[in-house]
C-alpha positions as CSV (number, residue, x, y, z in Angstrom):
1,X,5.3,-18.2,-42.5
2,X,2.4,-17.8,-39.9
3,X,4.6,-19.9,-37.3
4,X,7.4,-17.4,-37.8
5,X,6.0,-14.4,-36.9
6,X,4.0,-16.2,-34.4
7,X,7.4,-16.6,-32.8
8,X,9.0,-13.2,-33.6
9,X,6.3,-11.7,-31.9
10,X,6.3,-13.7,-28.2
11,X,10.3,-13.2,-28.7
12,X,9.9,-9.3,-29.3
13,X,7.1,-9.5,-26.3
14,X,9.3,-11.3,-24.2
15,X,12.5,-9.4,-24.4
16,X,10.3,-5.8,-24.3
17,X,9.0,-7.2,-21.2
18,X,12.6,-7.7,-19.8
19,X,13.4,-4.2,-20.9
20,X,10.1,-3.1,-18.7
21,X,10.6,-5.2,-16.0
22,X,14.6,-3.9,-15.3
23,X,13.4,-0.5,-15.9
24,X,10.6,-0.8,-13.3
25,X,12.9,-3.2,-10.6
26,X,15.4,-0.4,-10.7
27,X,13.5,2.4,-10.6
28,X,10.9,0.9,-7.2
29,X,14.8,0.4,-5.8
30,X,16.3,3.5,-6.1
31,X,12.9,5.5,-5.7
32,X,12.1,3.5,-2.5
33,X,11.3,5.9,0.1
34,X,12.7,3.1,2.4
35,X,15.4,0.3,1.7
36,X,15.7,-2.3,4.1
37,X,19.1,-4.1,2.4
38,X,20.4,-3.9,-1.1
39,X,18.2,-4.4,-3.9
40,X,15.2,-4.1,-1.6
41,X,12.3,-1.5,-1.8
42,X,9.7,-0.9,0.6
43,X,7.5,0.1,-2.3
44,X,8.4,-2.7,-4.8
45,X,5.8,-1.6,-7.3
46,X,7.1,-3.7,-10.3
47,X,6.1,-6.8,-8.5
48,X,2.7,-6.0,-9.7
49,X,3.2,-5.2,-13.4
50,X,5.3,-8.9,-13.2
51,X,2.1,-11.0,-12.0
52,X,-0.1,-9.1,-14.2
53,X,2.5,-9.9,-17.8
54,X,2.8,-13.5,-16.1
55,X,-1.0,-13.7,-16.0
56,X,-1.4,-12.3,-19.9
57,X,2.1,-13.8,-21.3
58,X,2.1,-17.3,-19.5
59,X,5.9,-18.8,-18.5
60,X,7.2,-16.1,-20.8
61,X,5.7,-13.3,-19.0
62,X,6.9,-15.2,-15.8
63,X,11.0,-15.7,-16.8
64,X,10.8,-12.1,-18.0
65,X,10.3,-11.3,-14.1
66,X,12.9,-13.2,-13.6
67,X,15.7,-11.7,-15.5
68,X,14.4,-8.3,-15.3
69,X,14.7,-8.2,-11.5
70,X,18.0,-10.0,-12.2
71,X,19.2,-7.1,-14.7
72,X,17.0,-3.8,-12.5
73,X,17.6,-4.6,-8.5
74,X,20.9,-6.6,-8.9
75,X,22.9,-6.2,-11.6
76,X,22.6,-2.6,-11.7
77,X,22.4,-2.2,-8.1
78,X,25.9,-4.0,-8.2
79,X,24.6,-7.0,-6.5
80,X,27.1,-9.8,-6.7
81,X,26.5,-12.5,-9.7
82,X,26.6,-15.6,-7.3
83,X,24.0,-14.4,-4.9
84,X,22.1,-12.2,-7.6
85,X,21.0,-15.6,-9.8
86,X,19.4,-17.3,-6.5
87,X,18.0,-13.7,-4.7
88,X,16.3,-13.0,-7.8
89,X,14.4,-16.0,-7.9
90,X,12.6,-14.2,-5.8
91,X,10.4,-12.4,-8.2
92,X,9.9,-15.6,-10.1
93,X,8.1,-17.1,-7.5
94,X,6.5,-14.2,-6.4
95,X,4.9,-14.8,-10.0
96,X,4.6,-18.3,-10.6
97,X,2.8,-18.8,-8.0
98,X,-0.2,-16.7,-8.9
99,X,-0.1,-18.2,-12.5
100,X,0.0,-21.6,-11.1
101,X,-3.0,-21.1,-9.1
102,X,-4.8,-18.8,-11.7
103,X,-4.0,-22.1,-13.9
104,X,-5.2,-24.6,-11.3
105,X,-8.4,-23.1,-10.1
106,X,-9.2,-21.9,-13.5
107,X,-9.5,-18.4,-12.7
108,X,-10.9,-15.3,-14.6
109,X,-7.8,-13.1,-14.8
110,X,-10.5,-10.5,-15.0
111,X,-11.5,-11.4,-11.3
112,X,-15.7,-11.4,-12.0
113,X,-16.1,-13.7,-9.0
114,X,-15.9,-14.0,-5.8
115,X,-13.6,-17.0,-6.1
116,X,-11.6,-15.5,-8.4
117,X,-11.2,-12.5,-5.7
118,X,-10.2,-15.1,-3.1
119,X,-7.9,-16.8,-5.3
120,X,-6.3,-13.6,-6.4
121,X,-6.3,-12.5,-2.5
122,X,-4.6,-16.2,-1.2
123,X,-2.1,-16.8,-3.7
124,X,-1.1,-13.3,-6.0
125,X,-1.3,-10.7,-2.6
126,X,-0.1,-13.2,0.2
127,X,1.5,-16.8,-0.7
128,X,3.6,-15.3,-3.0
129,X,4.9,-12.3,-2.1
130,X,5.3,-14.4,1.8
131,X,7.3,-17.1,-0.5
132,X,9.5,-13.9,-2.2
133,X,10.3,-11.9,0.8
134,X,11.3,-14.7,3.0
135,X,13.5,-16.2,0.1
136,X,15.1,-13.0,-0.8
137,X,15.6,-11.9,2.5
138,X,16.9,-15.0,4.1
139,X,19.2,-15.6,0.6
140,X,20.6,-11.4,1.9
141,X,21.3,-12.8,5.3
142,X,23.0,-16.4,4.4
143,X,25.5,-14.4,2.0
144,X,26.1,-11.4,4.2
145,X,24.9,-8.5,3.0
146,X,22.5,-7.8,5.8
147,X,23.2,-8.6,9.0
148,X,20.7,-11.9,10.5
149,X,19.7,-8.7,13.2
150,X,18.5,-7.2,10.0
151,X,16.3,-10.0,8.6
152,X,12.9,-8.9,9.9
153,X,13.1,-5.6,8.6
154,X,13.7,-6.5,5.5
155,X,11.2,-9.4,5.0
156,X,8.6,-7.5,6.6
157,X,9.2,-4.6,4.4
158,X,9.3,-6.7,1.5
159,X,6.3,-8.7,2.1
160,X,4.0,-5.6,3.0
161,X,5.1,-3.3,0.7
162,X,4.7,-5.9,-2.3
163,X,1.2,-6.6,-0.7
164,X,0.0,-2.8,-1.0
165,X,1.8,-2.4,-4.3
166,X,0.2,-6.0,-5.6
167,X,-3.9,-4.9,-3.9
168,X,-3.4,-1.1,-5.5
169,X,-2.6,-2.5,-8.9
170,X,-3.2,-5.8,-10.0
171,X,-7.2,-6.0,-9.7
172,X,-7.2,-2.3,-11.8
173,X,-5.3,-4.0,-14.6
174,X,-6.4,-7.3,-14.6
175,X,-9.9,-5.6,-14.5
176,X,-10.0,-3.1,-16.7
177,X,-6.9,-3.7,-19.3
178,X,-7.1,-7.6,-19.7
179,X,-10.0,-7.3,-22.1
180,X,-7.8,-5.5,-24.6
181,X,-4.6,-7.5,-24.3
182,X,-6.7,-10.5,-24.8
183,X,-7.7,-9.3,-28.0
184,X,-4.4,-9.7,-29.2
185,X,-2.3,-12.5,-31.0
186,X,0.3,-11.9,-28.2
187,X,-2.2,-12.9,-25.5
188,X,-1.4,-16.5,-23.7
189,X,-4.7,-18.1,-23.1
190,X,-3.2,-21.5,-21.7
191,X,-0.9,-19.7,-19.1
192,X,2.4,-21.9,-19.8
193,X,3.6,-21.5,-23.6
């Protein structure tokens, strides 16, 4: 009976989490005080509520990324379906990443050290959010809804404004909030399942 509701709950977790993430993706888009192409925000704020879920709900918290920037920024910004499943794979690498590193480096996701600082810094602030603006801007170019003249603009307003969004928020709730979510049943220690 344990396994059951074991398994309710990450299912319930996981689609609340889609819920949250589409919520947040299109809200950062529309609210953007700057869009640099469709489905793009200048102030991408949900990037860093997606790492942080990744970091406490593993490859569950990571897919919910996924298909929430799927469902927020593209669906619902009337993005079209063929380019909408590759562009959003954007946001799933702009999470995996982190958790693959956190994982690898065996990181406290509650940042006490200075490694863990640097790790956060390398691979959850700049490798990943350089990975997901270059992919999502170069996938907007390649199917034409930005012009190529238009590429910079919209990477570099991608990758910056995921980096401020990622350095104001992340290390305040991985800090400060992580201690009660891993309290919880719901809480994936081992990062993957």
């Amino acid at each position: 009976m344990r396994d059951i509701e074991s398994y309710s709950t990450y299912v319930n977790i996981f689609l609340f989490l889609i819920l949250l993430n589409s919520l947040m993706s299109r809200f950062a888009v529309v609210k953007s005080p700057v869009s640099t192409g469709p489905g793009v925000s200048s102030m991408y704020f949900a990037v860093a509520f997606m790492i942080v879920f990744a970091l406490w709900y593993g490859i569950g918290g990571a897919l919910s990324a996924y298909l929430g920037c799927m469902i927020g920024a593209g669906i619902l910004a009337d993005m079209p379906f063929s380019l909408n499943v590759i562009w959003s794979l954007a946001d799933l690498w702009q999470v995996l990443i982190p958790l693959a590193a956190f994982s690898y480096f065996g990181v406290n996701i509650r940042l006490r050290t200075k490694k863990d600082i640097a790790i956060f810094i390398l691979f959850a602030c700049i490798i990943n959010n350089l990975t997901g603006a270059l992919w999502g801007a170069l996938m907007l170019a390649i199917y034409g809804i930005i012009e190529w003249e238009a590429f910079n603009a919209a990477f570099q307003g991608w990758f910056f404004g995921n980096i401020i969004a990622t350095l104001l928020i992340v290390p305040l709730l991985l800090r400060y909030i992580t201690p009660y979510i891993q309290q919880t049943r719901s809480y994936v220690k081992g990062y993957w399942t």
